[in-house]
N, C-alpha and C positions, 0 to 999 in steps of 0.2 A: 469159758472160765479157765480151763487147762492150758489154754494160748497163753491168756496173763497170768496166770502163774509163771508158765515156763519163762515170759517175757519179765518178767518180775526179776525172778532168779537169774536170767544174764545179763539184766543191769544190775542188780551185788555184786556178781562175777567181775565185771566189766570195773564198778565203782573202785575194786582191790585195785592198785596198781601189779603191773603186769609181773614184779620181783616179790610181792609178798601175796602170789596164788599159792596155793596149799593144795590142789586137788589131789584126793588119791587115786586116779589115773590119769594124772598130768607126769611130767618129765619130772615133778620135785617131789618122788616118794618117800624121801630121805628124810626132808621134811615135812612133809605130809604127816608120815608116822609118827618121828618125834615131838609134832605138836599135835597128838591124838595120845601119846603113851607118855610123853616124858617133859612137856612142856611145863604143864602143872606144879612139876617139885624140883624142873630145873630155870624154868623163866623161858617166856615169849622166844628170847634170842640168846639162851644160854648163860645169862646171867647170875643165875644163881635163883630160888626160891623159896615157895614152900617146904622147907627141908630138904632141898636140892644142891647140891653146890654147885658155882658156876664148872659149866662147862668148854668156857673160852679158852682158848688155846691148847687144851685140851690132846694136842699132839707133840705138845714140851713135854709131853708124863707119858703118851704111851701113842705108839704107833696104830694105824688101823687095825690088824689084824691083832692087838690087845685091846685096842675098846673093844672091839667083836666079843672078843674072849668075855670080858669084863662082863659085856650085856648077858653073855649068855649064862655066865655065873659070880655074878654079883653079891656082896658081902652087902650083910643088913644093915641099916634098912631099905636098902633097894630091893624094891619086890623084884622077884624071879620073872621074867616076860618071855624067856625063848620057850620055842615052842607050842605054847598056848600064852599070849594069844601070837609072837611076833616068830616067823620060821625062815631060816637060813638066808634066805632073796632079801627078808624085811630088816633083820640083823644086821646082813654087809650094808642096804641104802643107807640107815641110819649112823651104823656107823659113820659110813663117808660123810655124812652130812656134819656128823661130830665133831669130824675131822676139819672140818671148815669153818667152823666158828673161831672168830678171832675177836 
């Protein structure tokens, strides 16, 4: 029973194409995260959301080491996330990730 499950579970995997895996311990923690913390109120691919705004190009406004900033002390209604639950290492991927939305 454990076999097909696990075999179940790497054809999901497998079924994602190989640019939109998400795992959080693959190479894309950047995004990993921010479709775990920030995808919800900003959209799938930064588009804008749930009371999100987009965050496409999002480096015509501020450099990485200000989105950092921004995550880590965000004006409301963006919830507060450094720290608990997202800590320094998770911060800077995301940020990058931010950084690369176009």
């Amino acid at each position: 029973m454990a076999l097909a499950n696990a075999s179940q579970a790497v054809a999901q995997i497998n079924a994602v194409p190989a640019a939109e895996r998400n795992l959080r311990f693959g190479i894309k923690q950047g995004r990993a995260i921010y479709n775990d913390f920030c995808a919800g109120w900003h959209g799938l691919r930064g588009e804008g959301g749930a009371g999100g705004p987009s965050l496409r190009n999002e480096t015509s406004r501020k450099d990485v080491p200000q989105i950092m900033d921004w995550i880590q002390h965000p004006d409301p209604p963006m919830p507060a996330m450094y720290l608990h639950p997202l800590m320094d290492a998770e911060v800077h991927e995301v940020a990058g990730y931010v950084a690369g939305l176009k």
